[in-house]
N, C-alpha and C positions, 0 to 999 in steps of 0.2 A: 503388673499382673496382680501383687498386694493389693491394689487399689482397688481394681477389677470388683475381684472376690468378694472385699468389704463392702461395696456398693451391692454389689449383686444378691451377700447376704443383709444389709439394711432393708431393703426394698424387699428380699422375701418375708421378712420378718414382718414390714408393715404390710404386706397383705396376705399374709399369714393373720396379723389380729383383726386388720379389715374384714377379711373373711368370720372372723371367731364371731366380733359383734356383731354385725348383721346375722348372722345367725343368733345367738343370741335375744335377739331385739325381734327376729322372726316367731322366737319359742314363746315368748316375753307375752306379745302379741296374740297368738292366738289362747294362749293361758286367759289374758285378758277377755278377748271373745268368749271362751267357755265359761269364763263367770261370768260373764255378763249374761249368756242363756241359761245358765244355772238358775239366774237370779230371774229372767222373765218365766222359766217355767216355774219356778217355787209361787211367784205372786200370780200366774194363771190357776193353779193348785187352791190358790186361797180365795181367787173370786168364784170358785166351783162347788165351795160351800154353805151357799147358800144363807150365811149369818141372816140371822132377824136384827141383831144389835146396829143400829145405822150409824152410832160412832164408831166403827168394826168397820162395815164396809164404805163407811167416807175415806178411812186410812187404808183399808185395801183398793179401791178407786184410785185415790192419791197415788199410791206405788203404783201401780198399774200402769199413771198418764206419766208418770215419770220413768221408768223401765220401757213401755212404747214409743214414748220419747226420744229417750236415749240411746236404745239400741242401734237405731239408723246411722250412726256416728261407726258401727263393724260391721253390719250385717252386710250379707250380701243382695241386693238388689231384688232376689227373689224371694227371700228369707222376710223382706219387707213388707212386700207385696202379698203373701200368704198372713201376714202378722197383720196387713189392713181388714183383709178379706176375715180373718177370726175375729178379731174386732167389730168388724158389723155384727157380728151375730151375738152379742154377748149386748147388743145398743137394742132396748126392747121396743122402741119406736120403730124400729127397723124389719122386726121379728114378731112385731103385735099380733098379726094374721096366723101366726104357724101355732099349732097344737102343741104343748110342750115339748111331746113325743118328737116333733119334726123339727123344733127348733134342738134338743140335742142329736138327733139325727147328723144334722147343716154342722151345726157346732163339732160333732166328731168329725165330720166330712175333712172341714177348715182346721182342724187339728191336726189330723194327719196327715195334712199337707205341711202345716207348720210345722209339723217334726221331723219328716222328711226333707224339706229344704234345709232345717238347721245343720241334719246331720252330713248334705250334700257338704254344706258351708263348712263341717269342722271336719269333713274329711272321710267320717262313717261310712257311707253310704254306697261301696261299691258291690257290696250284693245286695242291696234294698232292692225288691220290688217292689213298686208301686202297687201291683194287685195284688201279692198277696200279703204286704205289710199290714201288720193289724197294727193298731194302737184306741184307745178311747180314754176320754177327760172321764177319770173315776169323781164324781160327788157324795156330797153326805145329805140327806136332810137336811130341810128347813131347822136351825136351834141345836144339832148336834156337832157346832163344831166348840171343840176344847178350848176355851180363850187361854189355858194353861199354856198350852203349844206355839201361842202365836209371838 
C-alpha cells in the first residue's frame, strides 16, 4: 500500500511539473510572438516616415526584409497573408498608377487588416469589429523625421 502511494505521488509530481513547463514554454512563446509584432510594427512606424536620408531608409528597408522575414517562423497563416498584401503597397512599382491619396487609402485598408489579424493571433480580438475598428499608419513629412529617436 506504502508503495502504491509513493508511485502514485512520484508520477503526480512529474505531471504536476510536465504540466508547469509546458505551460510555461506556452507563456515563453507567445511573449516571444508579441515582441516579435512589437518589433514589425515599430519598423512599419519607421518606413511611414518618409526619410529623405537614403542611408536611413537602406537600414529601415534592411529591418524591414528581415522582421518580414522573420516573422513567418510565429505568425499565424493569416497574419502572413495580410503582412504580404501590406507589403505590395509599400513596393512603388506595384502602386505607381494610384494618386498618393489612394495608395494611403490601400495602404490603411491593408493596415487594418494587419492589425486585426495580429490581434486575432495574440488573442485581443474578441470584440473587434471589422467594420467599425478604426485604425490608420500615422506619417510625418518628407525630412521631419528626428534621426535623434532612431
Amino acid at each position: 500500500m506504502s508503495i502504491t502511494i509513493a508511485v502514485l505521488g512520484i508520477f503526480g509530481s512529474l505531471v504536476l511539473f510536465y504540466l508547469t513547463k509546458k505551460s510555461e514554454r506556452e507563456r515563453q512563446w507567445q511573449q516571444n510572438k508579441l515582441d516579435q509584432y512589437k518589433n514589425l510594427l515599430l519598423i512599419i512606424s519607421k518606413l511611414s516616415f518618409n526619410e529623405s536620408d537614403q542611408e536611413i531608409v537602406n537600414s529601415i528597408n534592411k529591418e524591414w526584409n528581415i522582421a518580414f522575414n522573420t516573422i513567418s517562423l510565429s505568425a499565424s497563416q493569416s497574419v502572413i497573408a495580410a503582412l504580404i498584401e501590406f507589403n505590395e503597397t509599400l513596393i512603388p512599382t506595384l502602386t505607381k498608377e494610384l494618386t498618393k491619396e489612394q495608395r494611403n487609402k490601400k495602404q490603411n485598408e491593408f493596415f487594418k487588416k494587419l492589425i486585426l489579424e495580429i490581434r486575432k493571433d495574440i488573442g485581443l480580438s474578441k470584440a473587434d469589429n471589422e467594420e467599425t475598428f478604426k485604425v490608420c499608419l500615422l506619417t510625418l513629412p518628407p525630412g521631419k523625421y528626428d534621426k535623434k529617436t532612431s
